[in-house]
Each structure stands twice: as C-alpha cells, then as structure tokens.
PAKE-583074 format. One line per 4 residues: their letters; for each residue x, y, z of C-alpha. Coordinates in Angstrom, 2 decimals, padded with zeros to 5 digits. Example, Ala and Ser with C-alpha at 12.3 -4.5 7.8 and 13.67 -1.06 7.14 Angstrom:
<rs>
as) 012.30:-004.50:007.80; 013.67:-001.06:007.14
</rs>
This chain:
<rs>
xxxx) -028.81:-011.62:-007.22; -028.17:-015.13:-008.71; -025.04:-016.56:-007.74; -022.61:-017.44:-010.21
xxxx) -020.18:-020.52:-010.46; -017.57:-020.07:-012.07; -017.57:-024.40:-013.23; -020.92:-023.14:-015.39
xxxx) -019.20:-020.23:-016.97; -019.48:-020.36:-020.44; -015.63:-020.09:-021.06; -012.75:-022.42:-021.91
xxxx) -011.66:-025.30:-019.96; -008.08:-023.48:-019.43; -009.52:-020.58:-017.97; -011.95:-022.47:-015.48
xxxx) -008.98:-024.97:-014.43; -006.97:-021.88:-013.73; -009.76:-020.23:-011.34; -010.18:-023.90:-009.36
xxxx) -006.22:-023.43:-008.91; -006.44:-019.81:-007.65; -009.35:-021.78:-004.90; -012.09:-019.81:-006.48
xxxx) -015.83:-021.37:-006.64; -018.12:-018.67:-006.68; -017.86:-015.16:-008.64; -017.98:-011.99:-005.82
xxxx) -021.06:-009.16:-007.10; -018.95:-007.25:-009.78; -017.61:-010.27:-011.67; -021.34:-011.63:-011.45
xxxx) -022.49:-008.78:-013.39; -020.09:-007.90:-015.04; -018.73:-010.95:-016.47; -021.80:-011.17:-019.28
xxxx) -021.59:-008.07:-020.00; -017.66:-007.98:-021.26; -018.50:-011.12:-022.87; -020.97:-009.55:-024.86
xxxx) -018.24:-006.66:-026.35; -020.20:-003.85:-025.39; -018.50:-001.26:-023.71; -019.14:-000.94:-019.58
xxxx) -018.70:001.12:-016.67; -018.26:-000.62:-013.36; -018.70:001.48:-010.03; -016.83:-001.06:-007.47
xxxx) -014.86:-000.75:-004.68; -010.92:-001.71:-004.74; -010.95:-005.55:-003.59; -014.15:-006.82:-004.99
xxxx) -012.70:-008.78:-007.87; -012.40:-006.17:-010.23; -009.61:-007.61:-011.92; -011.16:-011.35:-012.29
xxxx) -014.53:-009.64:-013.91; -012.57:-008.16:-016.65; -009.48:-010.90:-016.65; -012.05:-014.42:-016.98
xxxx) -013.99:-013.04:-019.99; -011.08:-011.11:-022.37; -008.53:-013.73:-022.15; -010.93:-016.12:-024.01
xxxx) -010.72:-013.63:-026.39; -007.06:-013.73:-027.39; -005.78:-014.62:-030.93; -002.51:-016.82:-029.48
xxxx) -001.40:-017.39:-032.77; -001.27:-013.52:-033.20; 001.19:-011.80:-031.06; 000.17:-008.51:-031.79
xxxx) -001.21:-006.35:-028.51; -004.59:-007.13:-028.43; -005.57:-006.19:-024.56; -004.39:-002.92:-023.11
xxxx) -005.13:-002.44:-019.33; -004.32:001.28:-018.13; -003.68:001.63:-014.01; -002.45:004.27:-011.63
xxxx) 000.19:002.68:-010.36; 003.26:000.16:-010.87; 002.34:-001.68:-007.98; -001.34:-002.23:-009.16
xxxx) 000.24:-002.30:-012.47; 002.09:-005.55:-011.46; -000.88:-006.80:-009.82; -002.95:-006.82:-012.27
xxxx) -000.26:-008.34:-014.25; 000.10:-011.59:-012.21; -003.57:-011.49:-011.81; -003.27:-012.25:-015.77
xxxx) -000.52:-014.57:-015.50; -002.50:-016.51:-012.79; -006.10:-017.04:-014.85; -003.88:-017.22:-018.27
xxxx) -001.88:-020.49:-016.27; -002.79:-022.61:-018.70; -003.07:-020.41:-022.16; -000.32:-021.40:-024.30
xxxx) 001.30:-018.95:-026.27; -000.60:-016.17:-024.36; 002.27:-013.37:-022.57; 001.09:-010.68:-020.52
xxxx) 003.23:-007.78:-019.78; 003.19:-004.90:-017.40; 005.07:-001.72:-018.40; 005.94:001.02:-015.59
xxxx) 008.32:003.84:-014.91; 011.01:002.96:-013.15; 011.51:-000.62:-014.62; 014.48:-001.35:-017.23
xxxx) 013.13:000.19:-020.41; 015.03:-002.57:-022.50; 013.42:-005.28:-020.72; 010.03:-003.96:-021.53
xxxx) 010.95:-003.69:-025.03; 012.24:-006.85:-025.37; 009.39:-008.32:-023.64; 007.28:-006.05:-026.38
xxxx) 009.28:-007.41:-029.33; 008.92:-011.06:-028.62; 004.85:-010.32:-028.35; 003.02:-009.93:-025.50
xxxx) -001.00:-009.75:-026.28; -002.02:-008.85:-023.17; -000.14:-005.01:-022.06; -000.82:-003.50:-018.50
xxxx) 000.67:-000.40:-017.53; 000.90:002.88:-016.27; 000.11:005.86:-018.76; 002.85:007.23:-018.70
xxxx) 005.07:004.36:-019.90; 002.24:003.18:-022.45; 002.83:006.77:-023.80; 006.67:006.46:-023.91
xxxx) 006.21:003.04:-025.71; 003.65:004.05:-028.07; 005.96:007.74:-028.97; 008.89:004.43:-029.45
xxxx) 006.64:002.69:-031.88; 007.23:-000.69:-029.29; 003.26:-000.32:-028.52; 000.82:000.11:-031.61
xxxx) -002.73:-000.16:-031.13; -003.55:-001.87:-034.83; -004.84:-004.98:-032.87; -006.06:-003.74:-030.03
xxxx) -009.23:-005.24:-029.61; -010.09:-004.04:-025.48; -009.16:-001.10:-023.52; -009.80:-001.13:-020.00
xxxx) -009.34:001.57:-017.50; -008.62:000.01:-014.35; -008.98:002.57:-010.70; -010.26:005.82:-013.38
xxxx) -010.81:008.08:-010.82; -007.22:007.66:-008.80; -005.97:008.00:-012.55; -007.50:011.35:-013.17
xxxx) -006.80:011.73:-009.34; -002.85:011.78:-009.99; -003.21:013.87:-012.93; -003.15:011.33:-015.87
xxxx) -006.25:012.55:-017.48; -004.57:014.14:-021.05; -002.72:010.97:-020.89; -005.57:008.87:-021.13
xxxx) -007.27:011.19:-023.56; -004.28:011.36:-026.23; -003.89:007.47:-025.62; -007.63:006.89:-026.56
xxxx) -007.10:009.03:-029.60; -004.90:007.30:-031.39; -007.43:004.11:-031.51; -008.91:004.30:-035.00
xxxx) -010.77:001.03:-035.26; -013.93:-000.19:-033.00; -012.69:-001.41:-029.67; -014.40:-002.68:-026.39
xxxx) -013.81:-000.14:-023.59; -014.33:-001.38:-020.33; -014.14:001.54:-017.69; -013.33:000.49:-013.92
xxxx) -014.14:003.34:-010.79; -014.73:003.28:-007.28; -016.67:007.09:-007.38; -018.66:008.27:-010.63
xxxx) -017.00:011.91:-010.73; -017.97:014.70:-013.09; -014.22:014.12:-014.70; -015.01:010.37:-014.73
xxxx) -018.16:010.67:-016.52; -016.93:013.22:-019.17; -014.75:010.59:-020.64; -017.30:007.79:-020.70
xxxx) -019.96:010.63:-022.66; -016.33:011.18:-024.51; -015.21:007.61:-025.62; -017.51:005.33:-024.63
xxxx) -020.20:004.01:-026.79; -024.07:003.05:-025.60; -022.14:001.82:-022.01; -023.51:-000.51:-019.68
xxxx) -023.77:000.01:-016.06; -022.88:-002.07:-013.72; -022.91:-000.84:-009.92; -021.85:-002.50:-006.39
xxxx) -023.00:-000.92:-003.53; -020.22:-001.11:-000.69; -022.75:-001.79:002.32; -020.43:-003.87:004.63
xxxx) -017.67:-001.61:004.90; -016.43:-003.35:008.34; -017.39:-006.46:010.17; -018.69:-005.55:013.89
xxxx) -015.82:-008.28:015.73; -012.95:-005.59:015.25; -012.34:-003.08:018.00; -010.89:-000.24:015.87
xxxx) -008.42:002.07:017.88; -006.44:004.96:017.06; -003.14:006.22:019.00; -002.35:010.02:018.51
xxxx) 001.21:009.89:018.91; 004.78:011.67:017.77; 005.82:010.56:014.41; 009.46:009.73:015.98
xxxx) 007.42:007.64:018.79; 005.62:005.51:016.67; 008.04:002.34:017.00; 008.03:002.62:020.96
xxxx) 004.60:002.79:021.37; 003.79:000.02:018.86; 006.13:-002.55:020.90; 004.43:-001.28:023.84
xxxx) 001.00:-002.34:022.91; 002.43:-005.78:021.24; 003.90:-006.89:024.78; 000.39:-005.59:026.00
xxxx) -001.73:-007.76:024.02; 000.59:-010.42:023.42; -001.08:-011.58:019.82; -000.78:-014.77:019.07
xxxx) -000.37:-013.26:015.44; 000.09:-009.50:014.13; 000.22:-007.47:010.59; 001.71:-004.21:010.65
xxxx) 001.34:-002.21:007.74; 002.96:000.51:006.18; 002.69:003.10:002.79; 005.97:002.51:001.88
xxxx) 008.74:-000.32:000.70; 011.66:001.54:002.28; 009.36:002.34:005.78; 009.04:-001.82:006.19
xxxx) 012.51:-002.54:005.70; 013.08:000.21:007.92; 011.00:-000.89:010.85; 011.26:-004.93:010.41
xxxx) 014.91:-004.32:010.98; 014.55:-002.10:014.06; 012.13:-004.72:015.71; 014.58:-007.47:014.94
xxxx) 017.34:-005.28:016.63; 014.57:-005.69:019.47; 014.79:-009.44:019.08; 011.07:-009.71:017.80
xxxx) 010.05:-012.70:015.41; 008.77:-010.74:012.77; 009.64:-010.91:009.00; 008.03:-008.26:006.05
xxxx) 006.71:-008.68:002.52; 006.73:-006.19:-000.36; 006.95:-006.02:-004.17; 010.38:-005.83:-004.25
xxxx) 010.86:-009.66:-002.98; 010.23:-012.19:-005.47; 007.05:-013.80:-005.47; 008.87:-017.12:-004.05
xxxx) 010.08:-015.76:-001.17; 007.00:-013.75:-000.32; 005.15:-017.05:-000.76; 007.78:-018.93:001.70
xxxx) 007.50:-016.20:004.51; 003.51:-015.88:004.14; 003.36:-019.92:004.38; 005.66:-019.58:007.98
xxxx) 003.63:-016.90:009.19; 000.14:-019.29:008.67; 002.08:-021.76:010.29; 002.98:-019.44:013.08
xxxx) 006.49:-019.84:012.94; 006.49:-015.94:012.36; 004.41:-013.95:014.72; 004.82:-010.67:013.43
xxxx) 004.35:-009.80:009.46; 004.79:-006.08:008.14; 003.86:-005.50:004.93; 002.83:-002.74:002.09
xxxx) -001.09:-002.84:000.94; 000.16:-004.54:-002.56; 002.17:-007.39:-001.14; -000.73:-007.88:001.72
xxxx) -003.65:-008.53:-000.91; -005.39:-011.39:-000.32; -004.07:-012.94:002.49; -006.62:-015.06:004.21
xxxx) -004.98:-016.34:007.16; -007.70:-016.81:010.48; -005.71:-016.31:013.48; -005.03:-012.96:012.68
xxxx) -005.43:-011.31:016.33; -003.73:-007.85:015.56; -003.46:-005.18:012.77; -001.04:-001.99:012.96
xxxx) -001.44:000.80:010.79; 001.81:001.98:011.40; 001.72:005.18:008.64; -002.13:005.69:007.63
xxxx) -002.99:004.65:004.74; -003.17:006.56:001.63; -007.12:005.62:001.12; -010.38:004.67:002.91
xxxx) -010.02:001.25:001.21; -007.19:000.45:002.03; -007.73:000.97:005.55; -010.58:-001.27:005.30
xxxx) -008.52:-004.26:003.59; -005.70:-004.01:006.09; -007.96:-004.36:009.33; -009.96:-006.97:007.81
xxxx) -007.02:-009.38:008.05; -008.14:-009.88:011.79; -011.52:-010.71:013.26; -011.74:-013.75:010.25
xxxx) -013.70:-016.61:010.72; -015.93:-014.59:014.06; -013.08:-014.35:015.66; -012.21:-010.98:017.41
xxxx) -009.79:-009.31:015.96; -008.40:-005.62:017.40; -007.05:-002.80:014.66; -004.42:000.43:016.02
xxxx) -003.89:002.85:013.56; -000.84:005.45:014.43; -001.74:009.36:014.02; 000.26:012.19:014.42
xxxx) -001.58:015.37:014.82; -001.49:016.43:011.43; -003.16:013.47:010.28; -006.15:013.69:012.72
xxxx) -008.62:014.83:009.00; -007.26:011.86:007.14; -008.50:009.58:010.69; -012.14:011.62:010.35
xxxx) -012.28:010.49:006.92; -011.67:007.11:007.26; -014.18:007.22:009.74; -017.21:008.78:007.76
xxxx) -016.41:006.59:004.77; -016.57:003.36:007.23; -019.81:005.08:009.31; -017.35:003.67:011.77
xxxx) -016.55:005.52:015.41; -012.93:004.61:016.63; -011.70:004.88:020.00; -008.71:006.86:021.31
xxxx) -006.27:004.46:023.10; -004.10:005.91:025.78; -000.11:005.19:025.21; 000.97:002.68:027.13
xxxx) 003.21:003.44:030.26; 005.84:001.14:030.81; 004.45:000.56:034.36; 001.39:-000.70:032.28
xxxx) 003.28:-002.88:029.96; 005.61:-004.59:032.92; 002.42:-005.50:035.12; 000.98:-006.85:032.25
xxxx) 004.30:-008.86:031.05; 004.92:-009.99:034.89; 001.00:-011.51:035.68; 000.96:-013.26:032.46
xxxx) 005.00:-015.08:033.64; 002.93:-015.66:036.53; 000.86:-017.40:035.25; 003.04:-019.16:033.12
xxxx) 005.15:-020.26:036.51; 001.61:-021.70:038.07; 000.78:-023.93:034.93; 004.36:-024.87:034.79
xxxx) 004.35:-025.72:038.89; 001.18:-028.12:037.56; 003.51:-031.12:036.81; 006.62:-032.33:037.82
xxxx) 009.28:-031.20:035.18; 010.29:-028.13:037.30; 011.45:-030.41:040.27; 014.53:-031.24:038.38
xxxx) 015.93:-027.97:038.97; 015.31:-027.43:042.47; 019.21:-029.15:043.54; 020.36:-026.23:041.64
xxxx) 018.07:-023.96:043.59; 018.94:-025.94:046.70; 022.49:-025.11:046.28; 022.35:-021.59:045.83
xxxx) 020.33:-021.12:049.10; 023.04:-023.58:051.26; 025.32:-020.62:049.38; 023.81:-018.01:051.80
xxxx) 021.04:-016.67:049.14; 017.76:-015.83:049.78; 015.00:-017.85:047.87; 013.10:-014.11:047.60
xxxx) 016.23:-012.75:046.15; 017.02:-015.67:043.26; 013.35:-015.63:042.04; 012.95:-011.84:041.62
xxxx) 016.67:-012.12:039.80; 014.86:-015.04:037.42; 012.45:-012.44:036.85; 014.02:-010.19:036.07
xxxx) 016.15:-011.90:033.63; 012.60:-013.28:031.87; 011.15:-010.32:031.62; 013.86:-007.81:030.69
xxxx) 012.73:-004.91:031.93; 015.12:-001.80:032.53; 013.78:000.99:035.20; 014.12:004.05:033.00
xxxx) 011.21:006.75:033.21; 008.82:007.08:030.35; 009.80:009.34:027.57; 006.83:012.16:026.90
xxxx) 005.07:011.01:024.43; 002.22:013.23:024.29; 001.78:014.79:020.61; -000.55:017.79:022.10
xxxx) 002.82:019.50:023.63; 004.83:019.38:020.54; 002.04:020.18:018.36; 000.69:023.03:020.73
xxxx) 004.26:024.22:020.37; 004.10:024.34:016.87; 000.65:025.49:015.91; 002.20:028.96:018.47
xxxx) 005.44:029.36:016.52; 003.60:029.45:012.80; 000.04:030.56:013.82; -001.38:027.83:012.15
xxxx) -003.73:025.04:013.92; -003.39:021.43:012.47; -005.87:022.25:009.61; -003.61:023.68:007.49
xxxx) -004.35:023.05:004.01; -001.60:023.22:000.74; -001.37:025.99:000.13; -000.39:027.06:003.32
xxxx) 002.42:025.13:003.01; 003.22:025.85:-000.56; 003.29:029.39:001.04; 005.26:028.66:003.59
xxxx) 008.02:026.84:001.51; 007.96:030.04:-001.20; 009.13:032.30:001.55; 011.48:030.24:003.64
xxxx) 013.59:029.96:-000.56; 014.99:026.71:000.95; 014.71:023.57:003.32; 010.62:023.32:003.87
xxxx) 010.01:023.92:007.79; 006.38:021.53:007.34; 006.53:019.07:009.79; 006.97:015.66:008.31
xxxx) 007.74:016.93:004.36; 011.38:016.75:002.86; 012.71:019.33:000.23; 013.86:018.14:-002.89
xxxx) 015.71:019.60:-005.80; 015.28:018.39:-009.36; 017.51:019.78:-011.75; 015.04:020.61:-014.56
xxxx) 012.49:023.93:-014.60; 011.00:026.49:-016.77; 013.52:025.92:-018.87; 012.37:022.39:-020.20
xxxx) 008.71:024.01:-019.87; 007.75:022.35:-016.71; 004.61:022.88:-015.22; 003.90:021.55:-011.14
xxxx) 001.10:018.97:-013.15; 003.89:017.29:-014.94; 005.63:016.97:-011.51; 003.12:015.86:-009.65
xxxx) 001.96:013.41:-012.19; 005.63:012.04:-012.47; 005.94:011.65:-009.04; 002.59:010.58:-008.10
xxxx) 002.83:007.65:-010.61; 006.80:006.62:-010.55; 006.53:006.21:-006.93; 002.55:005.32:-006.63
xxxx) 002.05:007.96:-003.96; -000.92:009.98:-003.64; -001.04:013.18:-006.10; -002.80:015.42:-003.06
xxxx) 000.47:014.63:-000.83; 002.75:016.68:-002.62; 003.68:019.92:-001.02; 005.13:023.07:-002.64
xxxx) 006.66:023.53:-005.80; 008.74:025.84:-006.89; 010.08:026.20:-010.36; 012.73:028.47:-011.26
xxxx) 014.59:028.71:-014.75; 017.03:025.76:-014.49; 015.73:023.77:-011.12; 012.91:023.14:-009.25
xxxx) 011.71:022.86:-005.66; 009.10:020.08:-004.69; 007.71:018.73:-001.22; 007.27:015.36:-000.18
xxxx) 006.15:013.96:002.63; 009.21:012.35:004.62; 007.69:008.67:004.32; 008.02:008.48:000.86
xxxx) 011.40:010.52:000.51; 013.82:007.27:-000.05; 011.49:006.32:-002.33; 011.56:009.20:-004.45
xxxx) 015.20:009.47:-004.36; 015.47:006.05:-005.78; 012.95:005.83:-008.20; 012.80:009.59:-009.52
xxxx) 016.48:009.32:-010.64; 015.64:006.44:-013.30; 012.64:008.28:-014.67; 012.51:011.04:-017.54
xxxx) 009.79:014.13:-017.38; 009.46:015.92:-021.15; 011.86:013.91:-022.38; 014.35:014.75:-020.06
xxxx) 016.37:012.44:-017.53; 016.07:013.93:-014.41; 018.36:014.45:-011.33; 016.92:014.38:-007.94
xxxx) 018.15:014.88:-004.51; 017.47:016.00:-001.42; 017.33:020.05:-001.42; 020.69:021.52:000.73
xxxx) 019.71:023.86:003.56; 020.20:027.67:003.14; 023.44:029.25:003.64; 025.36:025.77:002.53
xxxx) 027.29:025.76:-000.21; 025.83:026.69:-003.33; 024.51:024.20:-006.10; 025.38:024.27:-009.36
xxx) 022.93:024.63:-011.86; 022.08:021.74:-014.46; 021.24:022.53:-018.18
</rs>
C-alpha cells in the first residue's frame, strides 16, 4: 500500500497544522484508505481494529466539511460508551484546533443534562454520543437531524453488543434527507451487516487485517491468584523485578483510586490517571512519569491511550480487561523501541476462559508465573542492596561515616551486629509466614459446595440468584436493587443496555435479573459495583429516574417498595 502524508492531503491548511501539532506525519492503514473514500461522500464500512486511527480516518476528512457559519448539527458520531464518547470528542477538539467557529460536543448518560443542552443551544456542529442520550435529546427536540449531513457509527458491533441495536435503528429513521453513513467495526457480524444491507447505500469496503497482534520482546505472564490477594502479590513481583518504570491497569475509575491509594499507604511512588481528572492534570502526571519522577502509573484503558513513553519495563493487568484489544494496547506500553518489556495479567479462577481467549485472539501462549514467596522477594531485595553497598564501597564518600561506626564498636557492639541492623532497616522486611495464596484450595472448595466447576455459564448464575430470592452467593458479583419493575414495563434488555452504557461495562457481565412488580434484582460483577451505584442513580430507564442500591441480605429488615 502507498503511504500517505498527511502534508499532501488534499485538505485545509487548519486541519493539516492541527495533525503536525498532534506529532502526526504519516496516516496508519485505515485512515490511508479510508480517508478518500469519506472524502468522496459515499457511504463506507471499515473493518479495523480499536487503536488503528479509526477516529483520525473519519475526523481529517468531515471536519473540512463543516458549514461554520451554520451552527446547526451537521456531524453525528454514535459510540458505545461515555468514555469513548469523550474520546472521540477531544479527538475532534484536537484536529478542529484551529477551526474557528467549529464546537464539538459529546452527550452521555450520566453527565449534567443542562450542560448538554446548553452546549446544544449555543450550536455545536459536530455531536458525539452515546445512543441513548442522542435519543433523550432528539425525544427533547435539543438534537434535530435537518442538517445532518454524516452519520457515523463508531465500535458497531460493541454497540449492538450492549444492546443498542433498536436505538440505532429508530435513530437512523428519523433521517429523511440523503446523508453520508460511515459505519466503523472491528468483526463483520450477521447483526452488523443487516444494518449496512438496511441503511447503507452502494457502501465501500475498506478492511485492515490485524496481523501483528503482539511484538515478540514481551514475555507475557499470567498469575492465577485470589481476587482479595491481588494487591500482595502485585507488590511482590514489583520488589522482584524492580522496574525502572511500571503501568498497572485496571477496568474501573473507582478500582485505581482504590489501589493507588493502598500502594501509597505502602509508601510506593506511584500516581493514577483516569477520565475523571482534568485533562491538565493527567497531562502534568503523564509528563513526571516520562521524566521518571513517578515510577509507578495506574491507569483505566481510556486515560492510557496513546501513551508512547520507551522505558516502559512493566505492565500489570491488575483486573483483566474487558476485551482482546485492550489487552493488546495495555501490554504494548512496554517492550517500545526493542526494548524488552515483561506483561502480568492477574486471574482468579473464574476468569481462566476470558485468559484462553485473549490468548487465541493474540495466537499468543502465556506462561503461568508462580506467586512469589516472601523468602523469594527478600533474597532478591537483599543481593541487589548488596550490590548497591559494593558500588558504593567503589569511592570514597562512605569513609566519612566510619567515626560514627568507629564509635559504636569502642561502645561494645559488634560490627556483624550494626550492619545486619542497617539492613534490616534498608530493607524493611518483617518475618511473618506467607499467607496461602493458592486460588486452587478456595476454588476446589467452592466448585464442592455448588457442584459447579469454574465453567459456569449465566445462566447458571441467573439460576442460582432466582432461588437464593436475595444477596447473589456468585463469587465476585454484588446484588443490587433498583426500585423500578414490571410495573414501568421493564424488560432485563432495557437493564442491561442502561447499565452496560451509563457505566461502559461489558453487556455479557451482567448476572441475574430479576424483575418483580415494583423492583428489580440485577448482578454485577463486584469491580464495577461503586461505579454503578454512582452513576445509575443520575440516569433515567423509560422515562423513569431510577433508585439504586446495593440489595439488603435476607432476613434484614424489609424494604419498602417504590412506585
């Protein structure tokens, strides 16, 4: 394939000046091919992975496009998720830097709905959002499509995925007048190709085949591990491996908080980004950690996007992640630049088919790494003081303590004695015995008391959760009680779909519902519970606010019943 520049694109000067800010020379495959094509107006499917540019090969060519002295929505990007919502937002902002009179906005469930409005009411040309919010907009009358010149369906499978598909359909058929749709996938699905037959007109085709999934310089490891032992073992293998730097990541905004303050408490140099930050302070702590004045940054897969940074030694998967993809963007932060680079991801038993999947999508083996002992760790910790002491005994700075040392041995104290007591002090250590850590005897445990091996599939647990009528006994998923049911004609798909997209968690992770006349029952896994708790409580499903909390265990007092 030809190689594009992006300094002989045929588009404005604003646009190009923007990509030479962003450090951008040379357009990846999909923007290549697909950047002609949108330029033309005809409609287009492209069959990409997540992280190949997507954005930029739909971004560069419809901004040109933009009537600024119109400020009627004229660009309508549809995503799965707030967080890719936002991203593709600032993606906007970024190549629309110098575009005046051009405003992008991105609309999502649980955001302030005024803001959006008032965001929608001075003009914004460019919307990107969530279905579900376009939908509450458009049934406003604060998004109307009159204008709309391109619709693009960003991620169409994880849409459909999540359970968005009549969204999309009742959103595509309210456009009356000829627009350029621009559909965006990483699989070609039957579902996925029923709407391009559907709305689509004469598409073209534009495919990336994924054949470097993983470069060859990353040992990729996997720990099987308790869920409660994850932090323990993870500090283990840092003071193993001693990484000059280190990522950890995590599914959730709530789980980083959670374990960048614990390894603080621990007196690690670490510091965490996610969405919730601004953008300014992101950019400050990503700068320090380049510079290396931070050696540890944990981070969500949004706020991690496209960091570049070489000396990388070490990624964590502390929770795994939600796709194959993004398992492949967070472990190629290390081994950059043919350096060697080692990835750990964290599994508890139960997760053991989501590891085998990320391994047949990367046609990748990983090895099992034995937990550390803390015999292990201290050996480790004491050779490399040792060798420390040797380089230091090199030059001639040390003599200047040796009165002190001097004086403490005319004192009656043996020289053995004071340097084991320095080492001691160094290193820290505390003789306690190892804690078990072994997740076959807990899981062995288990798999006896319900009869079930780890392979248990939904509705097993949805099952399960019917007959227990209260707290869910599925390892690692929280009850919750919502306070609307049949009688607001809910159906699990609007719950799921809610959920899925308000909190941008994975549709398929949701365990059992139950829906009774006034309330409803619903699963989640534990990770994500904060985050439903917060966000879920802001959000409306049929038009009604709901109430959501965590489910109380049976034979506690009874809860009332919301109308």
């Amino acid at each position: 394939m030809e190689k594009m520049i992006f300094n002989e694109l045929n588009c404005s000067d604003e646009i190009k000046k923007a990509i030479s800010d962003m450090g951008f020379t040379e357009a990846t495959p999909i923007q290549a091919l697909a950047i002609p094509v949108v330029m033309s107006g005809a409609d287009m499917v492209g069959q990409a992975q997540t992280g190949t540019g997507k954005t930029a090969a739909f971004g560069i060519p419809t901004i040109d496009r933009i009537d600024t002295s119109s400020k009627d929505l004229q660009v309508l990007v549809l995503c799965p998720t707030r967080e890719l919502a936002v991203q593709v937002g600032e993606e906007f902002e970024k190549l629309a830097k110098y575009k005046r009179g051009l405003n992008v906005l991105a609309v999502y469930g649980g955001d302030s709905m005024e803001r959006q409005i008032r965001g929608l009411r001075r003009g914004s040309q460019i919307v990107v959002g969530t279905p579900g919010r376009v939908m509450d907009h458009m049934r406003r009358g604060t998004i109307k499509m009159d204008s709309l010149k391109v619709l693009i369906l960003d991620e169409a499978d994880e849409m459909l995925n999540m359970g968005f598909r009549e969204d999309i359909e009742e959103i595509l058929s309210t456009i009356e007048q000829p627009v350029q749709k621009l559909l965006f996938s990483a699989t070609m699905k039957r579902s996925i190709l029923d709407i391009v037959k559907k709305h689509l007109k004469n598409p073209e085709m534009v495919k990336i085949e994924n054949k470097e999934i993983t470069t060859p310089n990353i040992s990729q490891m996997y720990v099987e591990v308790k869920e409660q032992d994850k932090l323990e073992v993870m500090t283990r293998l840092i003071d193993m491996y001693n990484p000059k730097l280190s990522l950890i990541f995590c599914n959730t905004k709530s789980k980083v908080d959670e374990i960048e303050e614990k390894l603080l408490n621990k007196g690690y140099n670490i510091s965490k980004i996610h969405g919730d930050m601004k953008q300014s302070v992101r950019s400050s702590v990503i700068q320090r950690f380049k510079q290396g004045n931070i050696k540890i940054l944990i981070a969500t897969d949004v706020a991690a996007r496209g960091l570049d940074i070489d000396d990388v030694e070490m990624v964590f998967n502390f929770d795994v992640p939600q796709h194959e993809e993004h398992y492949v963007h967070r472990i190629g932060r290390t081994g950059r630049a043919g350096r060697e680079g080692r990835a750990f991801t964290m599994v508890t038993g139960r997760q053991m088919r989501d590891l085998r999947d990320i391994m047949t999508y990367t046609k990748k083996k990983m090895k099992l790494h034995n937990i550390p002992t803390l015999k292990d760790v201290r050996k480790v910790k004491v050779q490399k003081f040792v060798d420390m002491l040797e380089e230091d005994m090199k030059n001639d700075e040390y003599k200047k303590y040796v009165s002190i040392v001097e004086k403490m041995l005319e004192q009656g104290h043996d020289a053995k004695d004071i340097a084991a007591a320095l080492l001691q002090r160094e290193l820290n250590f505390t003789e306690r015995d190892d804690v078990d850590m072994n997740p076959s005897s807990s899981r062995d445990e288990s798999a006896r008391r319900s009869g079930r091996n780890d392979r248990n599939d939904r509705s097993d647990r949805s099952d399960r959760g019917r007959r227990e009528g209260g707290q869910s006994r599925e390892e690692g998923m929280v009850r919750m009680f919502v306070n609307i049911g049949r009688d607001k004609n809910l159906k699990p798909e609007h719950l799921v779909r809610a959920i899925a997209s308000e909190v941008g968690i994975p549709g398929r992770s949701i365990g059992a519902i139950d829906i009774y006349e006034k309330y409803t029952f619903v699963e989640v896994p534990e990770q994500y519970s904060n985050d439903v708790l917060d966000v879920m409580n802001k959000v409306k499903i049929n038009g009604v606010r709901v109430n959501v909390e965590v489910a109380q265990k049976k034979g506690t007092k009874k809860r009332r019943d919301f109308s």
